[in-house]
C-alpha positions in Angstrom: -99.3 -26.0 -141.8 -102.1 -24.1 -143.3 -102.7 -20.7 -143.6 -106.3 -19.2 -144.1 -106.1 -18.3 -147.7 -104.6 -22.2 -148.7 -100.9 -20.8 -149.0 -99.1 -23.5 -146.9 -96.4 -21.6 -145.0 -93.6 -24.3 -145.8 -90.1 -23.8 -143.7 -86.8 -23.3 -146.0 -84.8 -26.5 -145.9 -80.8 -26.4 -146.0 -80.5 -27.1 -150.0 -77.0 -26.2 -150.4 -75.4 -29.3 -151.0 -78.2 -31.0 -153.0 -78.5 -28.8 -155.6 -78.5 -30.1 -158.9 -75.0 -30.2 -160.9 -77.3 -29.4 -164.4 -78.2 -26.4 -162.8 -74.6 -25.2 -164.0 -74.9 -25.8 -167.0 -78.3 -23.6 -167.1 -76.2 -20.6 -166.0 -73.2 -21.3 -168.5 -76.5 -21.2 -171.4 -77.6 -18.1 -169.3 -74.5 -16.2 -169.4 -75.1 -15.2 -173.5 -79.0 -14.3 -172.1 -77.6 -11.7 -169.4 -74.7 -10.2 -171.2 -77.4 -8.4 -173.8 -78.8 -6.6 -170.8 -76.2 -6.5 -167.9 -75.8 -2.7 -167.9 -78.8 -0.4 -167.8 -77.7 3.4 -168.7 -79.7 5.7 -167.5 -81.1 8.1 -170.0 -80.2 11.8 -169.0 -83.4 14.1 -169.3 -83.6 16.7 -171.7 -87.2 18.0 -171.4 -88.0 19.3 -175.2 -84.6 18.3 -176.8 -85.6 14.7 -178.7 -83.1 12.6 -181.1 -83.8 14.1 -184.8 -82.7 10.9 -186.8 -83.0 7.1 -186.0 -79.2 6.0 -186.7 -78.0 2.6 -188.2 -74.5 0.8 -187.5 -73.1 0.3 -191.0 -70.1 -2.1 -190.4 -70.0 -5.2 -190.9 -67.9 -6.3 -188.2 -69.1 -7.9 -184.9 -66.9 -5.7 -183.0 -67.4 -2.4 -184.7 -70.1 0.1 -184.3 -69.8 2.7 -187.0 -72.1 5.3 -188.9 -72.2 8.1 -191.0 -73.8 10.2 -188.5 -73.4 10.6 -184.7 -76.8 10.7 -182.8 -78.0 14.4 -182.2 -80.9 16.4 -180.4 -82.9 19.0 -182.6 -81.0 21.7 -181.0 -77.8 20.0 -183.3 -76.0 19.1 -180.0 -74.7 15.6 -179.7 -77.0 13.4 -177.9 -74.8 12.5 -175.1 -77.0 9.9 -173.9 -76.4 7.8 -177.0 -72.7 8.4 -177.3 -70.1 5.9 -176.9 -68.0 5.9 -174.5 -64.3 4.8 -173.9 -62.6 4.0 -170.4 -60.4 1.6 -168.2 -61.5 0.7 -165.2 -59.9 4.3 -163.6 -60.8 6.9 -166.2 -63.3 7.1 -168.8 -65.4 9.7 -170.4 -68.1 10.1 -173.4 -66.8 10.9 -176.4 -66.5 14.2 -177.5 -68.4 15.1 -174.1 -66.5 17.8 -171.9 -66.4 15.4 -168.9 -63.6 12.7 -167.1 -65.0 10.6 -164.3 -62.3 8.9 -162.2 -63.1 5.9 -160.2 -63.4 6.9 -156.6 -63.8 10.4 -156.8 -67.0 11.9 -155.6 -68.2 14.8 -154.4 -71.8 15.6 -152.3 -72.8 14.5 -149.2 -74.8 11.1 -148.6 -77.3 11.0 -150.8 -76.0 13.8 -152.7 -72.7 11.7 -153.3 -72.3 11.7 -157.6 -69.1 11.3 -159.8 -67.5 14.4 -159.4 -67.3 16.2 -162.5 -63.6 16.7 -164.1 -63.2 18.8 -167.2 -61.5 17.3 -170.5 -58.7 18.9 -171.3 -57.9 16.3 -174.6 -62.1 16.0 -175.8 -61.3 17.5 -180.0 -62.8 17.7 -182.9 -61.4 18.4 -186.2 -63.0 20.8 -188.5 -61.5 22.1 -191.7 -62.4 25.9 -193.7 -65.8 25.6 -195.5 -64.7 24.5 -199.0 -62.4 21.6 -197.5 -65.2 20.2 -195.3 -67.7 20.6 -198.2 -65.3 18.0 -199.9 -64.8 16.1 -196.5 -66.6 12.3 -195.6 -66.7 11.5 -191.9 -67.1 8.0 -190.4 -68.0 7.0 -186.8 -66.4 3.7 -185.2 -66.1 2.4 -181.6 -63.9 -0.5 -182.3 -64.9 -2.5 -179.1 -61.9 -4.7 -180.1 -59.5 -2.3 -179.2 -61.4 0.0 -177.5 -60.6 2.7 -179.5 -62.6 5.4 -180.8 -62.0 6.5 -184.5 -63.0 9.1 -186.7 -61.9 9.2 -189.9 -62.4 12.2 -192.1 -61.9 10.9 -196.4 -60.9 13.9 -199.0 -59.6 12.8 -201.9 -56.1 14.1 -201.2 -56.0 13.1 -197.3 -57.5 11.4 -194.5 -57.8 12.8 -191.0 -57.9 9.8 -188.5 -58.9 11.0 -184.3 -58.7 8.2 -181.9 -59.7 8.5 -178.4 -59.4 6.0 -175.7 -58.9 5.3 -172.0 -54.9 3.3 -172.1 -55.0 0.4 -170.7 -51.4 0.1 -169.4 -51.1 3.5 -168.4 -54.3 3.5 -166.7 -54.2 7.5 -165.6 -53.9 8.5 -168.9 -56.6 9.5 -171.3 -55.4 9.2 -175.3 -56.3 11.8 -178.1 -54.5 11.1 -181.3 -54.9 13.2 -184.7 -53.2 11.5 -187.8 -52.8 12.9 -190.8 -52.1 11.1 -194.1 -51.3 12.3 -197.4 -52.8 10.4 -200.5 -52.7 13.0 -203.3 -51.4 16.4 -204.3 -53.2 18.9 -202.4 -53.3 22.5 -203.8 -52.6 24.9 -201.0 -51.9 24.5 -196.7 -54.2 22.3 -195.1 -55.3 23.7 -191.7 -57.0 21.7 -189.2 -59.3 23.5 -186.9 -59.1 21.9 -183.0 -61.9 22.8 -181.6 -61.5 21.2 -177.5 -64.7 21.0 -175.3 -63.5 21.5 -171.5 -66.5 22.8 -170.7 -67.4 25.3 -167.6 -65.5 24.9 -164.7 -66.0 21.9 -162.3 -68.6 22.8 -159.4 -67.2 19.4 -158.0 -63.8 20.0 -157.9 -62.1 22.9 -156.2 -59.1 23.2 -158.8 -56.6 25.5 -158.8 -54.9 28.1 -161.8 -53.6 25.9 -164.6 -49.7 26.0 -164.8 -46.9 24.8 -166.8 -45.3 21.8 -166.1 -41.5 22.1 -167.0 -40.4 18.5 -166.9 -40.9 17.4 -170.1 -40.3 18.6 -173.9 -43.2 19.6 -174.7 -46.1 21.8 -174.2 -47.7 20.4 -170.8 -49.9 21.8 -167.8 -51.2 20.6 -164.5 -53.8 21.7 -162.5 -54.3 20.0 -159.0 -57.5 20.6 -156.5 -60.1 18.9 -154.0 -63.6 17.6 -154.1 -65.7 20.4 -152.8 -67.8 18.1 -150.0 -66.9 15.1 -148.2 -69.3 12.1 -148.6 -69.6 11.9 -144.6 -69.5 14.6 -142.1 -66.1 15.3 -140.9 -64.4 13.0 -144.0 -61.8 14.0 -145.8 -61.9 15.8 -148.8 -60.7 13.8 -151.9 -57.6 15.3 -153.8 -57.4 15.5 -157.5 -54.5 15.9 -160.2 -53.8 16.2 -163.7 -51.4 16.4 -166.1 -52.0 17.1 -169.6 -50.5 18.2 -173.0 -51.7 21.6 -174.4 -53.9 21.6 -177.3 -53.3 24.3 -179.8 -55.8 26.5 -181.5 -54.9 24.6 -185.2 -52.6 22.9 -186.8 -51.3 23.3 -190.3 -49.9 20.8 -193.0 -48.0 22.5 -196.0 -48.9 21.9 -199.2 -44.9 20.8 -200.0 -44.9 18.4 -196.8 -45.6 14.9 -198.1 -44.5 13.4 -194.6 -47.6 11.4 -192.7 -47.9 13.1 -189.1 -49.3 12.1 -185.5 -50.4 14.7 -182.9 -51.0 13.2 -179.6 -52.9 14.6 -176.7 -52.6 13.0 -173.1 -54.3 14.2 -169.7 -53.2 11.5 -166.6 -55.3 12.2 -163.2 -55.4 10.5 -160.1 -55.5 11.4 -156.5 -52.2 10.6 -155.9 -50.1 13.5 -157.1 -46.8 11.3 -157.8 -48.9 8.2 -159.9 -50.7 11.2 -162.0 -47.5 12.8 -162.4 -45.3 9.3 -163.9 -47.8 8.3 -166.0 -48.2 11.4 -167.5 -44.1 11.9 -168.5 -43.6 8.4 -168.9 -46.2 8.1 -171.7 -44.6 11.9 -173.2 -41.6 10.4 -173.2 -42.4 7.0 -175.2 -44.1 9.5 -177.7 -41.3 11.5 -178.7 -38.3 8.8 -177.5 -37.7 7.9 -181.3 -38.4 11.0 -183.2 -39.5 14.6 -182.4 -42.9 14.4 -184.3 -44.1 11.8 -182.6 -45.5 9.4 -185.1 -43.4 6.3 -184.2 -43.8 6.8 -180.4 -47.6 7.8 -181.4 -48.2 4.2 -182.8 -45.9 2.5 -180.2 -48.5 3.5 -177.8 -51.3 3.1 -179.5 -50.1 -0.6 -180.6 -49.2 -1.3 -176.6 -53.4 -0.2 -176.1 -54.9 -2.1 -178.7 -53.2 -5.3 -178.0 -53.9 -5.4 -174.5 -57.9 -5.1 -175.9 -56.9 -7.6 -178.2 -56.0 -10.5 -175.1 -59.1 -9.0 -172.8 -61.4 -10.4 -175.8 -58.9 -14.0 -176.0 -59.4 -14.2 -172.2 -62.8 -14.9 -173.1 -65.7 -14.2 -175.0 -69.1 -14.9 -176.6 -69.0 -15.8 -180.3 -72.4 -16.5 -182.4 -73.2 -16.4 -186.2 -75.8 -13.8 -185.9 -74.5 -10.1 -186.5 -76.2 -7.9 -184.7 -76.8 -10.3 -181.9 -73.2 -10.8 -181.8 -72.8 -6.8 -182.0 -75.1 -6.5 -178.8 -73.0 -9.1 -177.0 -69.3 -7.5 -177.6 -71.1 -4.1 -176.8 -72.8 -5.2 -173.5 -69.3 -6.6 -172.3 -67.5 -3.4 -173.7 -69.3 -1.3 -171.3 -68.8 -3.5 -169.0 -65.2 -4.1 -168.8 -64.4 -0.7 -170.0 -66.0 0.2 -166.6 -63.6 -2.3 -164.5 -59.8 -2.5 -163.6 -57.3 -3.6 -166.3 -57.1 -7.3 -165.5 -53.5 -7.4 -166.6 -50.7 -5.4 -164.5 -50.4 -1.6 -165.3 -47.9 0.9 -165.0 -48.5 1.5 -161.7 -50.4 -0.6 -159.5 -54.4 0.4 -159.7 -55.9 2.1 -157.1 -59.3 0.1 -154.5 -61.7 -0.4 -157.1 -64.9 1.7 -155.7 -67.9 -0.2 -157.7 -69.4 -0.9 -160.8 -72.8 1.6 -161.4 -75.2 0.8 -164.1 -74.3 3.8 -165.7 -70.7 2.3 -165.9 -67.6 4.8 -165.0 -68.4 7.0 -168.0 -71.8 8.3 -166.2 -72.8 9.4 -162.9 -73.4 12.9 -162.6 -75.9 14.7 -160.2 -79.1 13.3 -159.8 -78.7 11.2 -163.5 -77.1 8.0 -164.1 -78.0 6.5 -160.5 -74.4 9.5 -159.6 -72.3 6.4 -160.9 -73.4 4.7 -157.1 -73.1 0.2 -156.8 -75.9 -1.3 -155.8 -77.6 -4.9 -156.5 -76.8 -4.7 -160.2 -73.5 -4.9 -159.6 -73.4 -8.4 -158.1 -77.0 -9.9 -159.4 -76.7 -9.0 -163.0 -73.3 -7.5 -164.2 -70.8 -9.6 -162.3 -71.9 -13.3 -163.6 -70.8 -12.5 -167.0 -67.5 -10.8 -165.7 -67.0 -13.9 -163.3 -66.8 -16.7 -165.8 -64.9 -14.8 -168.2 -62.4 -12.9 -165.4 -62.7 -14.4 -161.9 -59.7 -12.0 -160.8 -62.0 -9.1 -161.6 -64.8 -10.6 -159.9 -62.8 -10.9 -157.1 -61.9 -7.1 -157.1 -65.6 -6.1 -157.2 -66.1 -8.1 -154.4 -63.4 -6.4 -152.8 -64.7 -2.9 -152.9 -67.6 -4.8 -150.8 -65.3 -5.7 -148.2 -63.4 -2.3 -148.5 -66.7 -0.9 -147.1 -67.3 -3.7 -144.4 -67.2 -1.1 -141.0 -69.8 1.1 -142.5 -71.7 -2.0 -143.6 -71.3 -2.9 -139.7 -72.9 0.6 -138.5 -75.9 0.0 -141.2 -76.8 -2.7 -139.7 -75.8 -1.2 -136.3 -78.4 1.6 -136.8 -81.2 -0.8 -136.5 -80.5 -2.9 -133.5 -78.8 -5.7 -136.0 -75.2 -7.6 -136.1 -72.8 -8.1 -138.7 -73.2 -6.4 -141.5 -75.8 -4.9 -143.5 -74.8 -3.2 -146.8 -76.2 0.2 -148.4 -78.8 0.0 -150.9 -76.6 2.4 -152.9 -73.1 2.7 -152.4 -70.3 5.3 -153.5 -66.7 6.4 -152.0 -67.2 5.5 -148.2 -69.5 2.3 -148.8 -71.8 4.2 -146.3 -75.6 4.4 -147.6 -76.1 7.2 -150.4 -79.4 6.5 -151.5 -81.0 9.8 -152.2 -83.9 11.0 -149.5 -86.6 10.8 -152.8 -85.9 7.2 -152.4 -86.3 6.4 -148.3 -88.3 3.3 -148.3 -86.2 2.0 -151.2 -83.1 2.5 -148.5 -84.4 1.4 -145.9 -86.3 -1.9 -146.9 -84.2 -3.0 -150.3 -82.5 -5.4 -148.1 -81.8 -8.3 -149.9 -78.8 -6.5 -151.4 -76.8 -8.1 -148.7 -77.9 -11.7 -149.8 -77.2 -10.8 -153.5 -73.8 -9.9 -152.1 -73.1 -13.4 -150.2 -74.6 -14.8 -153.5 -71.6 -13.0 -155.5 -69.5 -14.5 -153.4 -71.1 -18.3 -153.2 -70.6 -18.0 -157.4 -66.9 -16.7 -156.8 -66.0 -19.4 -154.5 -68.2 -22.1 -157.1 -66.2 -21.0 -160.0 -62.5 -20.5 -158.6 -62.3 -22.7 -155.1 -60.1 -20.2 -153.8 -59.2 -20.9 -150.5 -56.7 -18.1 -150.4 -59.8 -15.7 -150.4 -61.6 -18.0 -148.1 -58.6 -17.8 -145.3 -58.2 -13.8 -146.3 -61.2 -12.8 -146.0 -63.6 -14.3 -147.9 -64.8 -16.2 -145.1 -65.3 -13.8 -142.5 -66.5 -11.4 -145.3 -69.3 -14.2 -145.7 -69.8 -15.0 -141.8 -70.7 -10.9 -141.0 -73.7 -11.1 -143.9 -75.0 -14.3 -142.6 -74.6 -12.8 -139.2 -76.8 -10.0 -140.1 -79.3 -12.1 -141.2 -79.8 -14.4 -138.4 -80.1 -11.4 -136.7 -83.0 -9.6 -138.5 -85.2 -12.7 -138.5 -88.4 -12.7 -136.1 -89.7 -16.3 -134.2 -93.6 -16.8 -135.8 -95.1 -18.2 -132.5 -97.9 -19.7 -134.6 -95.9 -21.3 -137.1 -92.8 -22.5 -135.3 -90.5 -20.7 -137.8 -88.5 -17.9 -138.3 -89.2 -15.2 -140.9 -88.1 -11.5 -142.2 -90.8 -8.8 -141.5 -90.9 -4.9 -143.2 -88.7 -5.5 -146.3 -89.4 -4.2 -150.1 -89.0 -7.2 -152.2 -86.7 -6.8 -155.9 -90.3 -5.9 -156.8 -90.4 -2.2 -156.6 -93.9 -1.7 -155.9 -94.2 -4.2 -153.0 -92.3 -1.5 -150.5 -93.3 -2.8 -147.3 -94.0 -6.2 -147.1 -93.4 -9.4 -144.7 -91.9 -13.0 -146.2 -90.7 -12.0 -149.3 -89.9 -15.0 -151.2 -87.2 -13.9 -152.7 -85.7 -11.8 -149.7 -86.2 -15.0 -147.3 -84.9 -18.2 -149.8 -81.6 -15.6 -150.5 -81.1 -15.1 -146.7 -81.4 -18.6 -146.0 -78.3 -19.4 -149.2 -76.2 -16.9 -147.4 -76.6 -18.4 -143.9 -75.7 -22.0 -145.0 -72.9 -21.1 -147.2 -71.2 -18.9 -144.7 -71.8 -22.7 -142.7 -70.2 -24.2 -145.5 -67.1 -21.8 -145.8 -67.0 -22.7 -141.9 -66.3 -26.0 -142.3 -64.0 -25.7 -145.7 -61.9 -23.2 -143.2 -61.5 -26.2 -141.2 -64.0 -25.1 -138.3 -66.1 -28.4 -138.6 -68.5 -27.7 -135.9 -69.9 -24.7 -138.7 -72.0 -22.0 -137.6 -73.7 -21.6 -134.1 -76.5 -24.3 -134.4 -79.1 -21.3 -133.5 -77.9 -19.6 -136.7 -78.5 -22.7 -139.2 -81.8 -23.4 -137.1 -83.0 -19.7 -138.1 -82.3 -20.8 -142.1 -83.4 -24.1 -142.3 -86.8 -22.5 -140.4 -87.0 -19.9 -142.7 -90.7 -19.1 -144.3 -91.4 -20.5 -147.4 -95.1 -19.4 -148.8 -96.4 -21.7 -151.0 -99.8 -21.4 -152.9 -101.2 -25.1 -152.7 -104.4 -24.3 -154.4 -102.4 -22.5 -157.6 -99.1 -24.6 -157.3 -97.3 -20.9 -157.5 -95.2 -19.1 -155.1 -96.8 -15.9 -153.5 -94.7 -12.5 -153.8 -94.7 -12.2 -150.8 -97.4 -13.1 -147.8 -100.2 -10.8 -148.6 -99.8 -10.9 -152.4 -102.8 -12.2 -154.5 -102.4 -13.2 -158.2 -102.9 -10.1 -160.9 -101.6 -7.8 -158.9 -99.1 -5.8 -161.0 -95.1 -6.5 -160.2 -92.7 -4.1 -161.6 -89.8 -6.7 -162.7 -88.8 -10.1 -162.3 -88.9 -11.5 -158.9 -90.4 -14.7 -157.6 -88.7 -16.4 -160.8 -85.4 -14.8 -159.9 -86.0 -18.3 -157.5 -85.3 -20.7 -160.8 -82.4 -18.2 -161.9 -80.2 -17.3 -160.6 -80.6 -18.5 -157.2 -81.4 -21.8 -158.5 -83.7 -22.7 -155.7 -85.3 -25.9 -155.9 -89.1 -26.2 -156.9 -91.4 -28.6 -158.4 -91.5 -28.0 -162.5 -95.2 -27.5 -162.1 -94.6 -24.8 -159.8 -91.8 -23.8 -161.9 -94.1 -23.1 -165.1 -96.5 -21.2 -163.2 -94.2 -19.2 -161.5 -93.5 -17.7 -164.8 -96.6 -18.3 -166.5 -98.5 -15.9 -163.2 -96.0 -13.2 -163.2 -95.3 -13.2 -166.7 -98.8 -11.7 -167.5 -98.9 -9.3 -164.7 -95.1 -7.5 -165.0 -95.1 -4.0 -166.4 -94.3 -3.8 -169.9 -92.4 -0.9 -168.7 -90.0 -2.6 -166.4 -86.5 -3.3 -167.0 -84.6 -5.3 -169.8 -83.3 -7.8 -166.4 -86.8 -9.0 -166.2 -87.5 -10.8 -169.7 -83.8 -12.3 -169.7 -85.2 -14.4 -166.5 -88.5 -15.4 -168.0 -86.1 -16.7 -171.1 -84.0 -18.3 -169.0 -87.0 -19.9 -167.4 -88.4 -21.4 -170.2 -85.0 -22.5 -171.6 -85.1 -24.8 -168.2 -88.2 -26.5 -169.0 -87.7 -26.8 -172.3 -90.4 -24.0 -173.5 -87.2 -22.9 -176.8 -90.5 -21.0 -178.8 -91.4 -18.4 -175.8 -87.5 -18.2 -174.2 -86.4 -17.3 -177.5 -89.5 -14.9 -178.2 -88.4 -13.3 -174.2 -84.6 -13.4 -175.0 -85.3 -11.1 -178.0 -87.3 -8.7 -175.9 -84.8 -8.6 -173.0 -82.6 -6.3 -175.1 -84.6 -5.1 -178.6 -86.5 -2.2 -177.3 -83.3 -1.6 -174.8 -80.7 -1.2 -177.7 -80.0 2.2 -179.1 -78.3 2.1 -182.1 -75.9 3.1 -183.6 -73.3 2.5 -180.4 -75.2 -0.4 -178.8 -75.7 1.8 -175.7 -78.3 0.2 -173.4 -81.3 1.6 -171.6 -82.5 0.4 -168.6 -86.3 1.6 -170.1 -87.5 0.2 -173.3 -88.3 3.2 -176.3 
């Protein structure tokens, strides 16, 4: 068939089972491409306020980030936006930043839906009298190894070490530690300044007067409260407590006291008032168990964190020679796994995991940080890394996909479809939260339920778990395809099927019919949920009508050009926004001539923004590495995360400069 402008419309073909075992090995190699871009943090605004100093990571250590200086605006604030950040997969925060997100908990309605904000009550610094800070020499480190946070402040008769970090075993609880140790004869008391950043009250949370919590031996309050808005009309409100130890004004070291000290600061939350509250007195009480000031317990604790870091990084990992490429690695997957739940068993068992934002769990306030919502990142381009290192984590992202299947029902509901159709952005309910700035991204970003199936085609690839295909992996699978075969419209002309009114992964084509990309990941979603069928033992598969629909699928192909259109009115050097047609190659790893291959990427190499996001170069590299073009993929790979990089904490930016 021939259409008017020499595209040939050719019909999608049921490839599933041919496609090339080589092709696996291409995403293995392509695994160390996306890990150096996975996340994409949103850079918070601050209109006139700019970073005074370019910063430099001074350690030699592929898994430490550490400088002399911490990244601040000309104001002298901290720059928040270029802070590390420490959490667990249920807590984390930036450091020194007056804010704890929680996963789960936000407040707003729809599109207003953000992280709801919870004030630190354990963010400190240390500061000591003028002439003893004159004397002091500070050092920054996010030791990604152990996820810990140090700061250690050198005086020639002491050193002041503060560790923060999300515990990994007792997941509720957030860690401050100060410890103090003597090295020489100090003339005089040594006072230590804390100076805590809580911050203004919560506008999110509705929380109630402070009080003191009795049930332990030392020092401790609680506060409890509720979100202030539900994220759907007549929803519940979500509850919020915390436990925490008090933090005192200062503290003071004797000049005759040669004893090394630890002062530790907890603060457990959850929703779930009797799961805040045992985390929070089991940890006290392992602190002070063995001696009252707290420096054996301290480590014990401290020791029990670090070590569970310590087998996350055994469980698997990505080792090169090359420093600061190795640095950008362990940090992409640090934010990344700092972001989901502990993969090991926990105190208490973890609560639904709600989604993994760009902006990982530390971000996600109002109308910054995409308000910490899921939405295709999370399944095309952070959970393939996560999946070949941790398929029980992968599994638990997909999980908070089918944790949101009856609202994913009424999406699709709302526009006359079946199955289910999920939210371009997601939060608490799983119900669609994209912001009204953003409606034709909501409405027509459909392919997100494709990338979805595709998540779970890869899960299924890697693990051949027919537990989760009998649980619910299958009918999880059968409601997308469902949805799919549903939306498609009969071409009388052609004889085929096709999807009309969609925005392609290319931002700036909003309304457009046969997107390639939208129609060949529709068509993989159809024929696996046939192929789960049958693994399920229902041999007859899918209704025939449905596997009809995908094998008819529209296919627009360029015959003159040897290229594959955008989408059916697109005409070469038009201007894309990010990578989309060669998203085809990888990671869908649709099947296509190598001619067309090479000018796939050659044609929409030239004409994507040089704005666009770090995703986009990673898939030209990955493009090349497949036909063989090393000089160009490695000349891509290096600008897939270079200009992204902010140093000296390896925090990414989903904007390059």
């Amino acid at each position: 068939m021939r259409h008017t402008r020499k595209k040939s419309w050719r019909l999608l073909v049921g490839r599933f089972a041919t496609m090339r075992m080589a092709k696996v090995l291409l995403f293995l190699m392509a695994v160390s491409c996306t890990l150096t871009f996975v996340i994409a943090i949103f850079q918070r605004v601050h209109p006139k306020l700019q970073p005074t100093v370019t910063l430099i990571d001074i350690s030699p250590e592929q898994t430490t980030f550490q400088s002399t200086e911490l990244p601040l605006l000309d104001n002298g604030e901290i720059d928040s936006r270029y802070m590390a950040t420490v959490g667990n997969g249920h807590a984390a925060t930036t450091v020194y930043s007056d804010t704890v997100y929680v996963n789960g908990i936000y407040n707003g309605v729809m599109g207003d839906s953000h992280r709801a904000r919870i004030p630190s009550q354990n963010s400190i610094r240390v500061k000591f009298s003028e002439d003893i800070e004159a004397q002091i020499k500070r050092k920054y480190t996010l030791d990604v190894g152990k996820g810990v946070w140090r700061e250690v402040m050198n005086h020639d008769d002491f050193t002041v070490t503060l560790r923060i970090y999300a515990h990994q075993y007792f997941s509720r609880v957030l860690v401050t530690q100060i410890e103090f140790t003597k090295r020489g004869k100090y003339v005089g008391d040594i006072t230590m300044t804390l100076e805590k950043n809580e911050g203004v009250p919560s506008e999110d949370i509705n929380f109630s007067e402070p009080r003191r919590y009795p049930n332990v031996s030392v020092d401790a309050w609680e506060m409890h409260g509720t979100t202030n808005e539900p994220e759907l009309d007549g929803g519940d409100q979500t509850p919020v407590y915390m436990y925490y130890t008090h933090v005192p004004e200062s503290i003071t070291v004797m000049e005759d006291d040669d004893e090394d000290y630890m002062w530790t600061y907890v603060c457990s939350i959850d929703w779930n008032n009797t799961v805040a509250m045992r985390d929070f007195v089991d940890v006290v009480q392992l602190i002070y168990r063995s001696d009252s000031s707290g420096l054996t317990g301290g480590m014990v604790l401290l020791e029990f964190h670090t070590e569970r870091w310590e087998k996350i990084w055994e469980n698997g990992r990505i080792e090169v020679d090359n420093l600061m490429l190795g640095k950008r690695i362990y940090g992409s997957l640090y934010y990344i796994l700092s972001s989901l739940p502990a993969s090991e068993s926990t105190h208490q068992p973890p609560n639904q995991f709600f989604g993994l934002s760009p902006g990982g769990l530390a971000n996600g306030a109002f109308e910054t940080d995409y308000q910490g919502h899921s939405f295709w990142d999370t399944e095309t381009w952070m959970y393939p890394p996560v999946l070949m290192f941790r398929p029980d984590i992968a599994k638990n992202i997909l999980s908070y996909r089918w944790h949101g299947r009856d609202t994913a029902e009424k999406r699709a509901e709302l526009n006359g479809h079946l199955g289910t159709r999920y939210p371009w952005e997601s939060a608490y309910t799983g119900a669609e939260v994209t912001p009204d700035c953003c409606i034709t991204t909501r409405e027509n970003q459909q392919h997100i339920t494709s990338d979805i199936a595709f998540a779970a085609r890869q899960y299924f690839s890697a693990t051949r778990d027919m537990d989760w295909v009998h649980d619910w992996g299958r009918n999880f699978v059968y409601e997308m395809a469902n949805f799919w075969q549903s939306r498609v419209t009969f071409n009388d002309q052609y004889k085929a099927y096709e999807i009309l009114g969609v925005m392609s992964p290319d931002e700036y084509a909003e309304d457009v019919d046969n997107s390639i990309y939208t129609n060949v990941a529709a068509s993989l979603a159809i024929w696996f949920s046939d192929y789960l069928e049958c693994m399920a033992g229902h041999e007859e598969g899918l209704p025939r009508d449905w596997t009809e629909k995908a094998r008819t699928l529209i296919e627009i192909v360029d015959t003159v050009n040897e290229y594959h259109p955008e989408h059916a009115t697109y005409t070469i050097g038009t201007i894309v926004k990010q990578a989309d047609v060669i998203l085809l190659g990888f990671p869908l790893m649709w099947d296509a001539k190598p001619g067309m291959r090479q000018n796939d990427l050659e044609i929409y190499e030239d004409v994507t923004d040089p704005n666009g996001p770090a995703m986009t170069w990673g898939m030209f590299a990955v493009g090349h590495l497949e036909l063989g073009n090393y000089e160009r993929a490695a000349e891509l790979f290096e600008r897939s995360y270079s200009p992204y990089v902010k140093e000296p904490f390896k925090i990414l930016s989903v904007d390059p400069g």
